[in-house]
N, C-alpha and C positions, 0 to 999 in steps of 0.2 A: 455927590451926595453921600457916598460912604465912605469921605472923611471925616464925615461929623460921628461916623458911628465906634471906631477902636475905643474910647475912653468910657464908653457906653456902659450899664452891667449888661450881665449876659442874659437876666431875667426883667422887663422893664412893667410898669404900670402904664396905661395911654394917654397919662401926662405925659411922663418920662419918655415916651417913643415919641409924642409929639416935638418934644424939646431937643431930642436929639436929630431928628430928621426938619425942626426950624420950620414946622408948621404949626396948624390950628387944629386942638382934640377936635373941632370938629370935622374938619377935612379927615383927620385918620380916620373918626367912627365913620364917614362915611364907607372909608376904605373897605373897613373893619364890616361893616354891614354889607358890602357888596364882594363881600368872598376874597377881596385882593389880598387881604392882611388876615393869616389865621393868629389865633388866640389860643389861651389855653387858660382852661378855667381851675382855679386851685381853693377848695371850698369855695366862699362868693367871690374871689375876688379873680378879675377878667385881667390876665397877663399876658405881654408878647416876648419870647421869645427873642433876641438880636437876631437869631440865625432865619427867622423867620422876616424879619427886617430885610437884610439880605436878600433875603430868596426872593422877595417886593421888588427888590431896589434892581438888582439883576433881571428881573421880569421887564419891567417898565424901560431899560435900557436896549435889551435886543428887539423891544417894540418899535422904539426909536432908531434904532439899527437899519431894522427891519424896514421901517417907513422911508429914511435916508435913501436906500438900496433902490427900490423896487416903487416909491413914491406912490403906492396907496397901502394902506394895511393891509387890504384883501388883495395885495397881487400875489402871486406866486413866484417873482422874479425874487432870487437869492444871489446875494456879494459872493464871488466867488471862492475869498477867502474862507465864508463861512460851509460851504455846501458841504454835505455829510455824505460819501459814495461806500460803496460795499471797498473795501481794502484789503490787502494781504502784506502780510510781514515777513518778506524772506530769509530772517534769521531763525532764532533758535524760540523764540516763545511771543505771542499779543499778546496785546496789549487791550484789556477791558476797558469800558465805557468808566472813568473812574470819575468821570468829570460828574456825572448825577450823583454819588456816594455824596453823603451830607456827613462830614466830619465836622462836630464843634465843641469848644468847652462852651461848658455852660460854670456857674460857680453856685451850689444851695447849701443853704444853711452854712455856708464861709467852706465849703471842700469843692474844689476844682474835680471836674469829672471831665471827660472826653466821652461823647456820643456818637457812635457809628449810626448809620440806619440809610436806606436804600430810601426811603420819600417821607415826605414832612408828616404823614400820619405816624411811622413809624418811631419818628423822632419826637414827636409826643408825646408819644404812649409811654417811652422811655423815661423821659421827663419827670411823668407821672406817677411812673412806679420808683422811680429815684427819691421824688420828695417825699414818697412815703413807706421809704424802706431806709430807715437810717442805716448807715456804716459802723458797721463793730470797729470799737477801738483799737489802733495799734494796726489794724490791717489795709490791704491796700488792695482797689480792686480790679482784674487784671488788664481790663479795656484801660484804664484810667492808666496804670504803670503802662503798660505796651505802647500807649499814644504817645504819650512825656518821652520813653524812651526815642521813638521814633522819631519823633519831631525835634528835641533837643541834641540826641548824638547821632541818630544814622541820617535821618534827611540833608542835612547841614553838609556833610562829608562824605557824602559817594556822590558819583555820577548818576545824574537824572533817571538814566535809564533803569541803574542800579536801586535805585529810591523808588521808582517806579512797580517793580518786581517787589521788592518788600513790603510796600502798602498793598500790592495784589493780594501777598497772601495771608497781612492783617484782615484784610477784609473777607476775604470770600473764604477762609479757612481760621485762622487763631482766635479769633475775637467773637465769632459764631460757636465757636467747641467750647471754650471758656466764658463763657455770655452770665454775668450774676459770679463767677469766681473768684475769689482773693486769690492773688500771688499766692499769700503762706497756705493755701489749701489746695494747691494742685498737687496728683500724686504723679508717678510712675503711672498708675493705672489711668487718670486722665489724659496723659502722653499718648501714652499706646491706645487709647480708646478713639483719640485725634487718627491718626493715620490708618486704624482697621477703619475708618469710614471714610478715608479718603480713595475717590478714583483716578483712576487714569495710570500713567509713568511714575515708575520709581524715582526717574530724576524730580517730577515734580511735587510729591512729597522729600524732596530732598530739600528742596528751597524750602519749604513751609519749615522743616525741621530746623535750618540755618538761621533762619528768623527767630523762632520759639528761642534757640540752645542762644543768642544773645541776650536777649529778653532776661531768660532765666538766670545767664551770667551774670547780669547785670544785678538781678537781685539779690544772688549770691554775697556778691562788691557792696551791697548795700547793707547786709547780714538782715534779710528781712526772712530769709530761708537758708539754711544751713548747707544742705547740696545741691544740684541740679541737679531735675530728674529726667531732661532730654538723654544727661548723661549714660546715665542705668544700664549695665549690660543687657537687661531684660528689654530693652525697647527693640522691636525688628520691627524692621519696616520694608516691606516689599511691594510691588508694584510689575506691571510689566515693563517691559527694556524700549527704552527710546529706539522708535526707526533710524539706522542707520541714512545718512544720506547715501543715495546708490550714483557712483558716476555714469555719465555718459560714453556710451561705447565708442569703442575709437570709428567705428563706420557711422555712426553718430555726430563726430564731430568734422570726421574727414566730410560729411555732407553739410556740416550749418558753413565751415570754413570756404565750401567752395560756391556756397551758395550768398557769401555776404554780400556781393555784390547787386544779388536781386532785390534787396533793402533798398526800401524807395527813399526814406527819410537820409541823408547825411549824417543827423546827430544819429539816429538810430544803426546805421553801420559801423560810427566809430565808437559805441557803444557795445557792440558785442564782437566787435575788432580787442577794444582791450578787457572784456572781461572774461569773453571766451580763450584768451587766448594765454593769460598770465593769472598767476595765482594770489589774487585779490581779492581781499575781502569785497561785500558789494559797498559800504561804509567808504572804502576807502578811494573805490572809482568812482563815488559819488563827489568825493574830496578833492579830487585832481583840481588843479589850473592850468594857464595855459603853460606856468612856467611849471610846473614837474613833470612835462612831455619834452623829453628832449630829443627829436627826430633824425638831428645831426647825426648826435655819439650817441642813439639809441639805449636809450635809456629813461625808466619812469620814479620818478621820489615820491614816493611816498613819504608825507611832513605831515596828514590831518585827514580825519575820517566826519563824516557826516551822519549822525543818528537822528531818529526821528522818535526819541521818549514818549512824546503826549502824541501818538498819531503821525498824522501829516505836518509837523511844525520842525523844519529843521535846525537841529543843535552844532553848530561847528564845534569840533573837541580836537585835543591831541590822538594820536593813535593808541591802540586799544594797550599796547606794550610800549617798553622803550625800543623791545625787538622788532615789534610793526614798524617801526618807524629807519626805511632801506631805502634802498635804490633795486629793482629788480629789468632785465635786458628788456629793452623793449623788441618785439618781436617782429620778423620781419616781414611773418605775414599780414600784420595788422598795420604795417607803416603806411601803405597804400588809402589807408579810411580815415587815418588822426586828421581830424577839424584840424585848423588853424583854428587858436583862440587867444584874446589877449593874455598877457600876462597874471594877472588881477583877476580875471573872470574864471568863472567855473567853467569846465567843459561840458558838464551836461549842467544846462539853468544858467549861465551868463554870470547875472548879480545875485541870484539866490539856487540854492543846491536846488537837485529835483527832489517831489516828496515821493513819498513810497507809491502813491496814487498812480502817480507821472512815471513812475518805473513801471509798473503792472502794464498799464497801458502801453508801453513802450516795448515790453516783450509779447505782448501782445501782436502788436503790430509785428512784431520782426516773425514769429509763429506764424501770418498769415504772407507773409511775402516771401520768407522763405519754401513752405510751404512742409515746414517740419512736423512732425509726426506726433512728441510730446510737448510737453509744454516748457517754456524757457525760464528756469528757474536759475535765478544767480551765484543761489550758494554749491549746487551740483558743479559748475562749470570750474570754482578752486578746488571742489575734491578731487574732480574727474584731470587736471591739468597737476598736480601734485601724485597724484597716483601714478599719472604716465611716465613725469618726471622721475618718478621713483625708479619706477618701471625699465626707463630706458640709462639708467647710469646708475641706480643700487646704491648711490650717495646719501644718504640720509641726513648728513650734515647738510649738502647742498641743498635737500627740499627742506630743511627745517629755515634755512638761511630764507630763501626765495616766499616760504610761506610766514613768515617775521613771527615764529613761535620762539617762547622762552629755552624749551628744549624739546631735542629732538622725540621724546615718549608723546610729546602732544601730536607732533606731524604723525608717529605709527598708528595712532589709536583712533585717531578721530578723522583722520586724511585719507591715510595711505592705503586704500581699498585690494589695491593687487588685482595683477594679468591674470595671471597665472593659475591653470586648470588643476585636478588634483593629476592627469593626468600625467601635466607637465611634472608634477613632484615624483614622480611615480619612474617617470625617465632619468631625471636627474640622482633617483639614489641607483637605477643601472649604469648609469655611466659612472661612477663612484666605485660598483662594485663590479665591474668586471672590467 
């Protein structure tokens, strides 16, 4: 049904909604009378919305979903694909609920606008105060440029994930601070008046800044504004400091290592056989097949990493670098666990990766069989396994090589945690000077 709707306008009369959704005005007013289909009334005259079309047409679909599934409307029985569980995302930042965010153009009085808003009252109300707040000539206004931009140059050309993180922080930060602003009227002092109200990490006003200073480049490229004022030496921006990840102590890992064997599940041993044991991203042991275990000549290829952008939905991609993209030893404490798996197949999930759910669960379970103390967190295990590496050969090249960073300041900064007590430094300049 919502082919008949792209050519549609984006504001219809309930003729016009009838004719594009290929029914009878009288069936829609039933609709329309029975709450399924909001309106929105603009002096006398009773208007829908397309996006409120949509929000109909999408309703009436997971009903039938819904019914398919579980074959009564009132069952409770849920398609497994669809089921919504508590989740965790063992990388660097979640992923919000973006899929409720109601992003739409709409077009009045012949100017395209783009509306953000959290639920279909919100998007209303907008609507409303849209049609009767004309646009100063000549300007533009910032939700309206921010979306265009989004959606025609950044959406199109980064990674999902990367797209992902950018509409985060149009929404829940950019487009709320500037809410009613034209581009040509933001100052420096609107900049900085963004960030004194943001909480949380410095890194995460970082991103919202990175998003704005395109934005504002862009408008620059456009000469709709003269400088950028993300630019301004005046803008500071502070925050507190990102938790460091903290590795796992080597009495820590000498116990999960000799305990792998209490791992009741197969895939579950040979799952923290190779990620406890080699300095992998979790992305990229999700990406394994049968053919980049090579058990022979011990050795593992990394060729593709597995991300999960929208949640639980696995995205096959190339490695995060050209440098992710190695060969690192396979180890020989872990050759005892490697499944056999086809060539073709994934090692953890067969014909489809595992989602991040199926990983939780998965450390979960290893937590309880092993009988480990904290909790098994994937990204600690490449800190803590590049640290030691570091630790025991003082090679830097070698762990930048093994962790498939660009260069070696990324493995010091962000890996390389260190043994080494102040004690120990304390010895080392005695033996130096005496």
């Amino acid at each position: 049904m919502t082919d008949y709707l792209p050519n549609a306008p984006d504001i219809l009369t309930i003729q016009e909604a009838a004719e594009a959704l290929r029914i009878s005005v009288d069936v829609i007013t039933d609709f329309i009378k029975a709450g399924k289909v909001r309106t929105v009334k603009i002096g006398e005259k009773v208007l829908i919305l397309k996006a409120f079309l949509l929000f109909f047409i999408e309703n009436c679909q997971q009903m039938c979903y819904t019914n398919e599934a579980g074959g009564d409307e009132s069952s409770n029985a849920q398609h497994l694909e669809n089921r919504i569980e508590p989740d965790f995302v063992p990388l660097s930042e979640g992923v919000t609920d973006m899929a409720k965010k109601i992003n739409q153009p709409v077009v009045i009085n012949g100017v395209k606008h783009w509306i953000t808003a959290g639920s279909m009252q919100e998007f209303t109300d907008k609507v409303v105060k849209l049609t009767g707040t004309p646009q100063e000539p000549g300007k533009h206004l910032f939700a309206d440029y921010a979306l265009n931009w989004f959606e025609t140059y950044s959406k199109p050309n980064v990674e999902t994930a990367t797209a992902t993180t950018y509409k985060r922080q149009l929404s829940l930060h950019l487009l709320p601070a500037f809410d009613g602003l034209n581009v040509e009227d933001i100052t420096t002092d609107h900049v900085q008046r963004l960030f004194n109200g943001m909480t949380g990490a410095k890194a995460t006003k970082d991103k919202a800044r990175m998003v704005l200073n395109q934005i504002m480049d862009a408008a620059v490229e456009d000469k709709l504004i003269s400088s950028n004022p993300v630019k301004s030496r005046r803008v500071k921006i502070s925050g507190n400091a990102s938790r460091a990840t903290t590795p796992y102590s080597v009495e820590q890992m000498r116990y999960l290592v000799q305990h792998i064997g209490d791992i009741k599940s197969p895939a579950d041993r040979a799952y923290l056989a190779l990620q406890a044991l080699h300095p992998l991203r979790l992305e990229e042991v999700l990406g394994l097949r049968g053919e980049d275990v090579d058990t022979h000549g011990c050795a593992v290829h990394i060729r593709r990493a597995v991300t999960h952008p929208t949640r639980n939905q696995p995205e096959i991609k190339d490695t995060k670098t050209e440098s992710s993209h190695r060969t690192v030893g396979l180890s020989a404490l872990a050759l005892p666990y490697i499944v056999e798996t086809p060539a073709d197949k994934f090692i953890f999930g067969g014909d489809k990766p595992l989602s991040y759910t199926q990983v939780r669960k998965m450390c979960d379970r290893i937590k309880r069989d092993t009988g480990f103390s904290e909790n098994i967190t994937p990204i600690r295990f490449r800190t803590t396994v590049l640290t030691d590496l570091y630790d025991q050969t003082k090679d830097i090249k070698l762990a930048q090589a093994a962790a498939g960073h660009t260069t070696p300041a990324m493995t010091l900064k962000y890996y390389v945690k260190g043994r080494e007590t102040s004690s120990s430094a304390t010895a080392a300049v005695e033996r130096a000077y005496s």
